[in-house]
C-alpha positions as CSV (number, residue, x, y, z in Angstrom):
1,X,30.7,-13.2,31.7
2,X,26.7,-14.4,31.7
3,X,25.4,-14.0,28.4
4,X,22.8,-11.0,28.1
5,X,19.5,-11.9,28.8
6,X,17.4,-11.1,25.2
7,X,13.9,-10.0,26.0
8,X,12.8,-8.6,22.8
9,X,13.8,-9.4,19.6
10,X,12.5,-7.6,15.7
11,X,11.0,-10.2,13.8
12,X,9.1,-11.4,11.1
13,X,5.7,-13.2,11.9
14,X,4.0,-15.1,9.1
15,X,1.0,-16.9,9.2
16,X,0.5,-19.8,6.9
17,X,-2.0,-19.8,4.5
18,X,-3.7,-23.3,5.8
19,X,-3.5,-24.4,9.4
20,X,-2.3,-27.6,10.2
21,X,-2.6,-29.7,12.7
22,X,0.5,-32.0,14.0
23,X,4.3,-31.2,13.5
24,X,4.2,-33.9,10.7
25,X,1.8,-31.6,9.0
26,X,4.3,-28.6,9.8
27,X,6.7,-30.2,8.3
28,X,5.1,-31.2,5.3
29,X,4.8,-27.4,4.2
30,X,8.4,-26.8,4.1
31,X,10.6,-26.5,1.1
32,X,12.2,-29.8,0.9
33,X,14.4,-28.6,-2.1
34,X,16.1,-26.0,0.3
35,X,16.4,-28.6,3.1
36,X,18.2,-30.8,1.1
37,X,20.8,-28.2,1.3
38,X,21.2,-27.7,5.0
39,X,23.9,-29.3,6.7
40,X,23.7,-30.6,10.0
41,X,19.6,-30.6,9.8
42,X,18.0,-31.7,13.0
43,X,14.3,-31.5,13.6
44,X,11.4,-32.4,15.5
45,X,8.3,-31.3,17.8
46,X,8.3,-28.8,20.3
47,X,6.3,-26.9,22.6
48,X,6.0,-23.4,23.3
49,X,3.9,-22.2,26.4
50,X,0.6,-24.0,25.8
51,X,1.2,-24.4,22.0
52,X,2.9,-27.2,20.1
53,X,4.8,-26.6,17.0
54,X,7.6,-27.7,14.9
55,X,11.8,-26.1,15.2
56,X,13.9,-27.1,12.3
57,X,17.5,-26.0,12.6
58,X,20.5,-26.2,10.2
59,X,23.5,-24.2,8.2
60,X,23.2,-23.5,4.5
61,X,27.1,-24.2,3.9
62,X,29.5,-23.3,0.1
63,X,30.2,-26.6,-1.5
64,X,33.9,-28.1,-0.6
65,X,36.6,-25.3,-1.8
66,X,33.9,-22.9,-3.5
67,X,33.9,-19.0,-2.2
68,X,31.8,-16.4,-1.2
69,X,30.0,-15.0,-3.9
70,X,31.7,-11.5,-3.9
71,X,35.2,-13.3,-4.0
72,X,35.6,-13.3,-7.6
73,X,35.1,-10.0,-8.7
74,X,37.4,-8.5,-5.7
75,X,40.6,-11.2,-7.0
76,X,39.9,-10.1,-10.3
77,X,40.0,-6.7,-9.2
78,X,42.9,-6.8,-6.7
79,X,44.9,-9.3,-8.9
80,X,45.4,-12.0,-6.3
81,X,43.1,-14.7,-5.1
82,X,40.6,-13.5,-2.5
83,X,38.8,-16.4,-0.7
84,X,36.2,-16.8,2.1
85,X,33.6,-19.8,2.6
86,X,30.4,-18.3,3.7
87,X,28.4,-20.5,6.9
88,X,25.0,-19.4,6.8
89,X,22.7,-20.6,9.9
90,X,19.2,-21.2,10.0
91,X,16.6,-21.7,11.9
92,X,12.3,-21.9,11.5
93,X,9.8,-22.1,14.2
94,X,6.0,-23.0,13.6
95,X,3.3,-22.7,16.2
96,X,0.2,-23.8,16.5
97,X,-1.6,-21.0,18.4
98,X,-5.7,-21.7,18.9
99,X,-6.8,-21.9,15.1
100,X,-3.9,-20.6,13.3
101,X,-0.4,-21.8,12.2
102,X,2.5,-18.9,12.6
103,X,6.3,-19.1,11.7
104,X,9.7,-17.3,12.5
105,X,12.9,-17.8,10.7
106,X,16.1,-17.3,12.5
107,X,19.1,-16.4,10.2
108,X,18.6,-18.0,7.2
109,X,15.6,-19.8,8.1
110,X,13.3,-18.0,6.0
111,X,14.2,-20.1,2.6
112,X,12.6,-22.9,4.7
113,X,9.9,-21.0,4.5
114,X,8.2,-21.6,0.8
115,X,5.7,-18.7,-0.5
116,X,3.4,-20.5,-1.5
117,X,2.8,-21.6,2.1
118,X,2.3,-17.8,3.6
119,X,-0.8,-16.0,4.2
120,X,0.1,-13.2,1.6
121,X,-2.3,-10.5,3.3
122,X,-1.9,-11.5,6.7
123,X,0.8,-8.6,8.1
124,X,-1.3,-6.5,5.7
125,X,-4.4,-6.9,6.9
126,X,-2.9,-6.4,10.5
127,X,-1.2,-3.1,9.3
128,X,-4.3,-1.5,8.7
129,X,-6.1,-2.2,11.8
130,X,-3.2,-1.2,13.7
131,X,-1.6,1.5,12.0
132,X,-2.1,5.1,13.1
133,X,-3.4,6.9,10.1
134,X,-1.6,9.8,11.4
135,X,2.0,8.6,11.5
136,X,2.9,6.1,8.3
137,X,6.5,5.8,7.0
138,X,5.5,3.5,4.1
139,X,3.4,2.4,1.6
140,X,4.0,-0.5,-1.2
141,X,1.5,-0.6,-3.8
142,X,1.2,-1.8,-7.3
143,X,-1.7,-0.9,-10.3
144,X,-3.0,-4.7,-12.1
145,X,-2.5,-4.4,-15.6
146,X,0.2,-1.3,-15.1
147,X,2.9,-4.0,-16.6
148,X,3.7,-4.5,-13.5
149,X,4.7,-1.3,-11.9
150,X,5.6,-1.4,-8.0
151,X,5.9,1.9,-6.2
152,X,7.2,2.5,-2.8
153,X,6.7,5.7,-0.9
154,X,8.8,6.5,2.4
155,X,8.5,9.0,4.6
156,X,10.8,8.2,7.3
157,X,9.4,10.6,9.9
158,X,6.0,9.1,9.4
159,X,3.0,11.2,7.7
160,X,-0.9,11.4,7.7
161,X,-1.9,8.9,5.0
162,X,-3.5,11.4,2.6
163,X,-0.2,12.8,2.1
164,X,1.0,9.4,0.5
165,X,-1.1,10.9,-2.7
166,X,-3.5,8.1,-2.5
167,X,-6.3,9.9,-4.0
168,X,-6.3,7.3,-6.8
169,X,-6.0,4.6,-4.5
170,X,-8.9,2.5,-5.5
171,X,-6.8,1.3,-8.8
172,X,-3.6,0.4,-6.9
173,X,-3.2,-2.7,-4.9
174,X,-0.8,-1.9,-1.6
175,X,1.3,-4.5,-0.9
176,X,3.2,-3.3,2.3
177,X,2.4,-0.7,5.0
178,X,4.4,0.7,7.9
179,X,4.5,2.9,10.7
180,X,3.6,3.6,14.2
181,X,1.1,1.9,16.4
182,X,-0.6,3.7,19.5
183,X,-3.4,1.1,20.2
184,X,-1.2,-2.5,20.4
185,X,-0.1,-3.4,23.5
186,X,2.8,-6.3,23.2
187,X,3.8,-8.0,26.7
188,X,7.3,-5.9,26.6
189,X,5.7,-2.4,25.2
190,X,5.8,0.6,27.6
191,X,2.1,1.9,27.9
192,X,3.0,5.6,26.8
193,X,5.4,3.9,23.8
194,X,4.4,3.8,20.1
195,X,5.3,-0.1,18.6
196,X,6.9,-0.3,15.2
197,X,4.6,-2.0,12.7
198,X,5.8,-3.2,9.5
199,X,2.8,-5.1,7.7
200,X,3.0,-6.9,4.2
201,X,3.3,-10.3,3.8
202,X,4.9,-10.9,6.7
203,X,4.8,-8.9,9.9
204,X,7.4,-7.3,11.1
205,X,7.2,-6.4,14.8
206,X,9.2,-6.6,18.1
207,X,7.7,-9.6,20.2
208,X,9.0,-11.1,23.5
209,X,11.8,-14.2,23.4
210,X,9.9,-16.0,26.5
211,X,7.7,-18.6,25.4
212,X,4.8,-17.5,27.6
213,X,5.1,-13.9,26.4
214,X,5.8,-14.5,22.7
215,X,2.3,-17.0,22.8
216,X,0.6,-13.9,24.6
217,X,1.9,-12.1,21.9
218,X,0.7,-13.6,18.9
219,X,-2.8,-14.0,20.7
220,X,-2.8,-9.8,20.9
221,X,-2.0,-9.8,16.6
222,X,-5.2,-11.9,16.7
223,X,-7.3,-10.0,18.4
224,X,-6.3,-7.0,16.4
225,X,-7.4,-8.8,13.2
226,X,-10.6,-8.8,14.6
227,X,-11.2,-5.1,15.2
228,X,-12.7,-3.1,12.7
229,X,-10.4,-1.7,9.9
230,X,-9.2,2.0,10.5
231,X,-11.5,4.1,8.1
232,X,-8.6,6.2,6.8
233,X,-6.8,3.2,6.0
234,X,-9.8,0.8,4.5
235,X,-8.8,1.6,0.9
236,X,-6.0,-0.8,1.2
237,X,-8.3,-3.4,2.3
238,X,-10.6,-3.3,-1.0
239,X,-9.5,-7.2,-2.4
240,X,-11.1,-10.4,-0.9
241,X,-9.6,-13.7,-1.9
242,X,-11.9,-15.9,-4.2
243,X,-12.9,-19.1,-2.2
244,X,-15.3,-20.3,-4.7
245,X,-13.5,-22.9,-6.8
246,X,-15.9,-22.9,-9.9
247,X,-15.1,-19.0,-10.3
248,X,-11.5,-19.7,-9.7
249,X,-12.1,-22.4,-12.4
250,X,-13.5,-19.8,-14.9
251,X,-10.6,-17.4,-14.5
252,X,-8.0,-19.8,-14.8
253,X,-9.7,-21.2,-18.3
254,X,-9.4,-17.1,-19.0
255,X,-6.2,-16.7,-18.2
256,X,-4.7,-19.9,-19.8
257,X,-6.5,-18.4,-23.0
258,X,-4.3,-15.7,-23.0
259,X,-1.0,-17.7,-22.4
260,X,-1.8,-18.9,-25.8
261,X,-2.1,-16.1,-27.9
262,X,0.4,-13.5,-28.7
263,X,2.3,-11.2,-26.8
264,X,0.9,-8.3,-28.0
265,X,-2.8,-8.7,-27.6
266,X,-2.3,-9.6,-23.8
267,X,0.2,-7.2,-22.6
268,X,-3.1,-5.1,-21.5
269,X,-4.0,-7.9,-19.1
270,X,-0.8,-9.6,-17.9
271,X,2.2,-9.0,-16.5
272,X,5.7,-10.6,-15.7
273,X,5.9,-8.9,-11.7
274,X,8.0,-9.0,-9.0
275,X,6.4,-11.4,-6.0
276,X,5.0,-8.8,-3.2
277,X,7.5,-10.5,-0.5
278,X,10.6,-10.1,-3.0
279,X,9.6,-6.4,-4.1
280,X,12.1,-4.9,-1.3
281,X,15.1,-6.6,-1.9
282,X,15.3,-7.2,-5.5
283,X,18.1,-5.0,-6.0
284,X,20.5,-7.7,-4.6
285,X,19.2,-10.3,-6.8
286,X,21.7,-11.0,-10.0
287,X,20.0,-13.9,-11.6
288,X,17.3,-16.1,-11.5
289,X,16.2,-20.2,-12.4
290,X,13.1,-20.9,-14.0
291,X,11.6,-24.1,-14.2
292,X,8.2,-24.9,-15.6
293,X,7.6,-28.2,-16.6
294,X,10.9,-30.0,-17.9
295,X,12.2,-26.7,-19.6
296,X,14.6,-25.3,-16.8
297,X,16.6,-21.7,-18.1
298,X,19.0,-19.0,-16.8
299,X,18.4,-15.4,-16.7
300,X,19.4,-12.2,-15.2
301,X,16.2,-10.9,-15.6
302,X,12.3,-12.6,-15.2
303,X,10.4,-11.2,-18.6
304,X,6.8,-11.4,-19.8
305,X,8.5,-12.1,-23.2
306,X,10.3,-15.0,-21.3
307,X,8.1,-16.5,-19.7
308,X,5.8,-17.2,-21.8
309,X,8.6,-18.5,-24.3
310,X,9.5,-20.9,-22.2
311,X,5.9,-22.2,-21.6
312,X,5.2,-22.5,-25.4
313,X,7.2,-25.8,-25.4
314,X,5.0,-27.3,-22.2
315,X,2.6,-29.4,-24.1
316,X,1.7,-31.7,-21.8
317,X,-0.6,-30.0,-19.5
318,X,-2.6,-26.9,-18.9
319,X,0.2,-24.2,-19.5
320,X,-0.8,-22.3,-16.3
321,X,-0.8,-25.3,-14.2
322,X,2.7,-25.2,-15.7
323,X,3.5,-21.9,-14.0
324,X,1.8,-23.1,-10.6
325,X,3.5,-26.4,-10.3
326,X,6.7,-24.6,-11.9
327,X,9.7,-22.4,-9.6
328,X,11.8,-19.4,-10.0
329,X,15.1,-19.3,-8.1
330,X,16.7,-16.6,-7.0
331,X,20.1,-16.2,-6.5
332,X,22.6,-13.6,-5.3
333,X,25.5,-14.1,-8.1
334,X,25.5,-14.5,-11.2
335,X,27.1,-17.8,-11.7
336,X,24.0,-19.3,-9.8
337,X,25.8,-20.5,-7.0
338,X,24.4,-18.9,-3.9
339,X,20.8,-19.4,-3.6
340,X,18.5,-16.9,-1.8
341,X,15.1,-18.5,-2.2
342,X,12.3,-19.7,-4.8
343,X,9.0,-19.2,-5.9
344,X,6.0,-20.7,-7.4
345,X,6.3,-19.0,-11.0
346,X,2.8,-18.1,-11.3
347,X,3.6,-15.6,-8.5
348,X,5.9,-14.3,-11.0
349,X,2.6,-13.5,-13.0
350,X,-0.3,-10.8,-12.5
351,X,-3.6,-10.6,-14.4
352,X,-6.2,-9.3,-14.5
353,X,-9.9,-10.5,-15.6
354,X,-13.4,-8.7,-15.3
355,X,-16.6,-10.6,-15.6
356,X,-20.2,-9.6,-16.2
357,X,-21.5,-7.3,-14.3
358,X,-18.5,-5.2,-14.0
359,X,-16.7,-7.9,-11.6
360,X,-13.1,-7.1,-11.4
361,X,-10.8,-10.0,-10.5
362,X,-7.1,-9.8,-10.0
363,X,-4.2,-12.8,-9.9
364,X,-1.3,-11.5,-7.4
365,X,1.1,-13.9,-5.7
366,X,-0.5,-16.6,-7.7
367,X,-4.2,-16.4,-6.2
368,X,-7.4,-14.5,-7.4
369,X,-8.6,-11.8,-5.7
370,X,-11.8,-9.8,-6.1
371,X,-11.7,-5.9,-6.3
372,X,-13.3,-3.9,-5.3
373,X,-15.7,-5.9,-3.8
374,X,-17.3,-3.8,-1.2
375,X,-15.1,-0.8,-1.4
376,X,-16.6,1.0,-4.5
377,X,-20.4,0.5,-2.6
378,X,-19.0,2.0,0.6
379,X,-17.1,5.0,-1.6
380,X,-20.1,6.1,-3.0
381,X,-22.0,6.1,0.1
382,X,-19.2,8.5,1.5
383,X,-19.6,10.5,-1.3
384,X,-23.2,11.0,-1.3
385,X,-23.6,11.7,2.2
386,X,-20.6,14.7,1.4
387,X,-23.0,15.8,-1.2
388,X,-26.1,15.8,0.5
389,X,-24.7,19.2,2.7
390,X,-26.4,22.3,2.1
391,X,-26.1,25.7,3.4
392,X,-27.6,29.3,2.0
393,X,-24.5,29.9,0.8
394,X,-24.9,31.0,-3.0
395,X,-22.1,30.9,-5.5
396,X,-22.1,33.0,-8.8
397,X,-22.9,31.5,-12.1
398,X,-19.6,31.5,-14.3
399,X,-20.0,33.1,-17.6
400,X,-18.8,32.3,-21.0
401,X,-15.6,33.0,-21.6
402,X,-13.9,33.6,-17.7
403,X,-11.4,31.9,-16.7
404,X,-10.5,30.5,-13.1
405,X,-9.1,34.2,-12.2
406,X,-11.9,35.9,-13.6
407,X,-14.5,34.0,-12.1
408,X,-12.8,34.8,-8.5
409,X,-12.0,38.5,-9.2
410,X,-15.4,39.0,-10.6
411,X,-17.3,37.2,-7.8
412,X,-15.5,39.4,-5.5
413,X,-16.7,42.6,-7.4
414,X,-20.4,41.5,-6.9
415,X,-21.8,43.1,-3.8
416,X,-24.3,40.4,-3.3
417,X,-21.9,37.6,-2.5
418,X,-19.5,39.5,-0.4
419,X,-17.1,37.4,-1.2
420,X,-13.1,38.7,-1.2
421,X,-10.6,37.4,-3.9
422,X,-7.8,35.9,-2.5
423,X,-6.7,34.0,-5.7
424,X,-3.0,33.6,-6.0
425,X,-2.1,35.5,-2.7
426,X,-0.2,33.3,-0.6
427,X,0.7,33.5,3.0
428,X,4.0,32.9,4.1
429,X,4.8,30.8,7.2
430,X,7.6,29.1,8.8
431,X,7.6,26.4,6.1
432,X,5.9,27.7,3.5
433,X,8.6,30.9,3.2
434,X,9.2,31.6,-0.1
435,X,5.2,31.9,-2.2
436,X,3.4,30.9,0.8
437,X,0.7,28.9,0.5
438,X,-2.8,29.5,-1.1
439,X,-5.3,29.8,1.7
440,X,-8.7,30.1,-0.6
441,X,-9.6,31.5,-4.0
442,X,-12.8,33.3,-2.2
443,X,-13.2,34.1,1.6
444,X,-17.3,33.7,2.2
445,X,-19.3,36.0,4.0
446,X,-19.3,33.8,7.2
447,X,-15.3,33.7,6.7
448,X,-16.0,30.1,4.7
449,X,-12.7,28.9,2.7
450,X,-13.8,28.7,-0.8
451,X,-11.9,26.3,-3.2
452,X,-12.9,27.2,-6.8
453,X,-11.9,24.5,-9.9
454,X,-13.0,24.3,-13.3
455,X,-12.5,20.7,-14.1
456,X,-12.8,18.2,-17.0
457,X,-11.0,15.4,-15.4
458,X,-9.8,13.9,-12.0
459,X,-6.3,15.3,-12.4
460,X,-7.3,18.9,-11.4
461,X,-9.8,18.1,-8.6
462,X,-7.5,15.9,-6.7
463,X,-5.2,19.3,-7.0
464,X,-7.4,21.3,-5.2
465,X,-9.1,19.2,-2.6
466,X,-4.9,18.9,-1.5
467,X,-4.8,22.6,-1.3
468,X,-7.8,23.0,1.0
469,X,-5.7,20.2,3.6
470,X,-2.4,22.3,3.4
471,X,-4.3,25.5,4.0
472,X,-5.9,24.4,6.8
473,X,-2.9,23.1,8.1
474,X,-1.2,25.5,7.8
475,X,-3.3,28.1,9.7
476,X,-4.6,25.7,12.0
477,X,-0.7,25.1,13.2
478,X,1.0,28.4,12.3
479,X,0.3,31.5,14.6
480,X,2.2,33.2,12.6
481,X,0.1,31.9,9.1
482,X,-3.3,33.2,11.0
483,X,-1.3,36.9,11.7
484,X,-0.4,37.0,8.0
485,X,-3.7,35.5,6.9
486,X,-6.1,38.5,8.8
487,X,-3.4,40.9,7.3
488,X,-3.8,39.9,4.4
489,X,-7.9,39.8,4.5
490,X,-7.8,43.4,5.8
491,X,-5.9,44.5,2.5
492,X,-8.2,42.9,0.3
493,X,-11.3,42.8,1.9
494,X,-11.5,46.7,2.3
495,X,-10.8,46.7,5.9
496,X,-13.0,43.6,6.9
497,X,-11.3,42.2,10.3
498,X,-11.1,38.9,10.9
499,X,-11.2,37.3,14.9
500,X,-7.7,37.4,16.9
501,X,-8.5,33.5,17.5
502,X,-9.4,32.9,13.6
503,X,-9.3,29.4,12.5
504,X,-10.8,28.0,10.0
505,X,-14.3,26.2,10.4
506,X,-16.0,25.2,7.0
507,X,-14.3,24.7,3.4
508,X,-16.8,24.8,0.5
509,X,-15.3,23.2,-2.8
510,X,-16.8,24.9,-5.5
511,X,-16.5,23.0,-8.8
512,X,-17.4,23.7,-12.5
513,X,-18.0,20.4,-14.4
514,X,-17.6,20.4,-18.6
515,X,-21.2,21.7,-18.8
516,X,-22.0,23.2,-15.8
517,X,-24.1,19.9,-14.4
518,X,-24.4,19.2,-11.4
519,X,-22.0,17.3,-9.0
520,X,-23.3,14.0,-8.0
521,X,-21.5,10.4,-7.1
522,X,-22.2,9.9,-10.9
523,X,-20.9,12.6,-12.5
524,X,-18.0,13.5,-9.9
525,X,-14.6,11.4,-11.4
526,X,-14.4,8.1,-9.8
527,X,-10.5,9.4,-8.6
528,X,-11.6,13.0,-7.6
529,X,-14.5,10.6,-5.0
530,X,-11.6,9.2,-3.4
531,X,-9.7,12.5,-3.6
532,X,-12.2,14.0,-1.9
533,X,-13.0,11.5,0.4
534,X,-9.4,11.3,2.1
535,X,-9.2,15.5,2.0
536,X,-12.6,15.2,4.0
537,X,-11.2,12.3,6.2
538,X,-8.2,14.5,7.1
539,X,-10.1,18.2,7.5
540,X,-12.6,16.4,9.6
541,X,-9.8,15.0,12.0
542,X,-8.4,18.8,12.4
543,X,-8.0,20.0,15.7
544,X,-10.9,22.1,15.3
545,X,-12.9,19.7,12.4
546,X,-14.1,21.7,9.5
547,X,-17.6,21.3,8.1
548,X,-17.2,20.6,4.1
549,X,-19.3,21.6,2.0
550,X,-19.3,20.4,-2.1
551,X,-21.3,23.2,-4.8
552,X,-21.7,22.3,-8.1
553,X,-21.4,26.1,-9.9
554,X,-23.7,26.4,-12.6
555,X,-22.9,27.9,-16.4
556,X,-24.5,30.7,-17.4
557,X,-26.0,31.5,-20.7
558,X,-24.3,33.8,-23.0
559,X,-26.6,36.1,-22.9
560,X,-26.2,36.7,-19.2
């Protein structure tokens, strides 16, 4: 039987972090601890299309008469002696392609593969000019000095990004992004077929197995690098790397400060964390090998506490160039016997540093990045020009003493707003079949959807700029919503009819600060901005885009 011609085959694509320039070069990257466990390792140049790289090939073998790692809990189990060798192959193949280097493991090849060597936002940084904004499955993200905390959202069916909750974005560093791609165009990919786009940092993606077409390829993922970022998705994008070695120089003598004092008084600023391209599959780690400078222990789990234990007795040198010339092995058993790969230990570590003039510096996977370097300019910019809208619309001054409801019911009462409550009157669809959803707390003269929050942090804003997006939602995709929706204006609105072809055109947000000032970038929460800027990303993008419109409502004296 002829074997079956593979065209396509799910990878992962990393680029490294420096390019070089001959296989000898290539070579040199590798982890030559892990190749000194392959048997049968052969190696050597090759070339691929019109790029030359490096293959390295080889089987990561059990030691004479040793078993599987799961062998000795099922003969203690079972009662009788359970044994399998395990045979694992591998293979690694780096190209040169123009002025980048790229790898793909085979098998095991990835342990060939060290961290240290990878281009940590690469697949990243691809995702988000990629992605459709409209269809993700899933984000990875983790908040610096949140002791480490990693979340990871999944929607398998793929969502619009603002419903990831990323209105507090800014303070999160994503790590990992996936979904579908309309605008990539691989050498196998139908034309009227979305591509699959997994981007942290590695990429994950289906590329062709024939050298010409694989080269091709990798030349498309370049180009794509150079596009502009999507602008729903340019939050992620809000760290640069620090190239500037006296800077990197100044946080290091910070941070090596702080591995010197006590446990306590730097908790605030570093972590022990989980490396971004280990995150996923940590679960089926059961111990770990940690070596920093002669001191090499054994633990089932990588702690602050630890760590920095164990670099209290390196004297000799700089105890953070301890941690970056240092590893951490992983390992699938507890007995340490079947190895699944290493890392520096410094990417074991995340800190976090901020200079003068309110420079904010991060330490993921062992480098420093800047943050919010250009993001935090280009949010407020956003924000103003969502302010600057202004319409005759006039809202009522709220009174001492009313509460949300009040202030709705009572605007409604006032014949010169001609405004109808629809506070807490929800209208049932198809999904939304058991309270409905809230479609506005005021319906404005011109049929506006009015939004109305008292607010005295970020918390409740973020609320309600999410409830304007799933109202117009829901009557912008539910025929039977809009029915229920003019019913239920008729009822309250004394008889006022709405259109047969309703939909909604403008959303004013009306918001009540602590003392009534008014709502500027400066005095609007720094996570209600980017609350508000994703709701106005996605209301904008509606199939009929709604004007926004952002009123500060004023406090009235008490003797109004």
């Amino acid at each position: 039987m002829a074997e079956k011609v593979v065209r396509t085959r799910q990878v992962t694509l990393h680029r490294l972090w420096r390019t070089p320039t001959s296989a000898d070069e290539l070579f040199d990257v590798l982890d030559h601890e892990q190749l000194d466990e392959l048997e049968d390792l052969d190696f050597g140049p090759v070339a691929v299309a019109d790029c030359s790289g490096l293959w390295v090939q080889g089987s990561f073998r059990t030691k004479a008469g040793e078993s599987a790692e799961w062998c000795a809990a099922a003969s203690r189990t079972l009662g009788h002696t359970v044994h399998f060798a395990d045979t694992h192959s591998a293979g690694l193949l780096q190209l040169i392609v123009d002025d980048a280097a790229y790898a793909i493991a085979y098998g095991q090849g990835y342990r060939l593969l060290p961290s240290e060597a990878k281009d940590h936002r690469f697949g990243l940084e691809f995702a988000i000019r990629a992605l459709d904004p409209t269809h993700v499955h899933k984000l990875m993200r983790r908040r610096p000095g949140a002791r480490g905390r990693t979340e990871v959202t999944l929607m398998p069916n793929g969502s619009a990004i603002w419903a990831f909750d990323v209105a507090d974005a800014y303070a999160d560093l994503v790590g990992r992004a996936s979904g579908k791609s309309q605008t990539i165009q691989l050498s196998r990919s139908r034309p009227t077929q979305a591509t699959s786009v997994d981007g942290g940092v590695g990429l994950q993606i289906r590329l062709a197995t024939d050298p010409v077409e694989l080269v091709s390829d990798i030349r498309t993922i370049t180009g794509v690098l150079n596009r502009e970022r999507r602008p729903e998705l340019e939050f992620i994008d809000r760290i640069t790397p620090v190239r500037d070695t006296d800077l990197v120089d100044q946080l290091d003598d910070d941070i090596e400060n702080l591995l010197t004092d006590t446990p306590e008084n730097i908790s605030h600023r570093l972590s022990a964390v989980v490396p971004m391209d280990l995150a996923e599959g940590i679960e089926d780690i059961r111990a770990f090998k940690v070596r920093l400078g002669k001191s090499n222990r054994t633990s089932l789990e990588v702690t602050l506490d630890r760590l920095l234990n164990q670099a209290r007795i390196v004297r000799e040198r700089p105890r953070l160039q301890a941690f970056r010339d240092g590893r951490v092995y992983a390992f699938k058993d507890e007995a340490c016997t079947h190895p699944v790969g290493s890392s520096k230990a410094v990417q074991w570590l995340e800190a976090t540093a901020v200079l003068p003039k309110d420079r904010h510096f991060a330490m993921v996977d062992g480098r420093w990045y800047e943050i919010d370097a250009e993001y935090r300019n280009r949010l407020r910019q956003r924000v103003h020009q969502l302010l600057e809208t202004r319409s005759a619309l006039a809202l009522r001054a709220w009174r001492p003493g009313e509460t949300e409801r009040d202030y709705n019911e009572n605007s409604a009462l006032d014949p010169d707003f001609n405004f109808i409550c629809l506070d807490r009157r929800g209208v049932k669809d198809e999904f939304h079949n058991k309270w409905g959803f809230e479609a506005c707390d005021l319906l404005g003269p011109d049929n506006e959807l009015i939004h109305v929050k008292q607010a005295t942090s970020s918390s409740p804003l973020s609320h309600l700029f999410s409830q304007a997006c799933v109202a117009v939602q829901g009557l912008e995709g539910s025929a039977q919503a809009r029915t229920r929706f003019r019913e239920l204006v008729r009822q309250q609105g004394r008889g006022r009819e709405l259109p047969h072809d309703f939909v909604p055109t403008k959303v004013v947000f009306g918001i009540l600060l602590k003392k009534g000032e008014a709502v500027t970038p400066s005095t609007l929460f720094p996570f209600a901005q980017v609350a508000l800027i994703q709701a106005a990303r996605m209301l904008q993008s509606a199939r009929v885009p709604i004007d926004i419109e952002v009123r500060g409502i004023k406090l009235a004296s008490a003797a109004t």
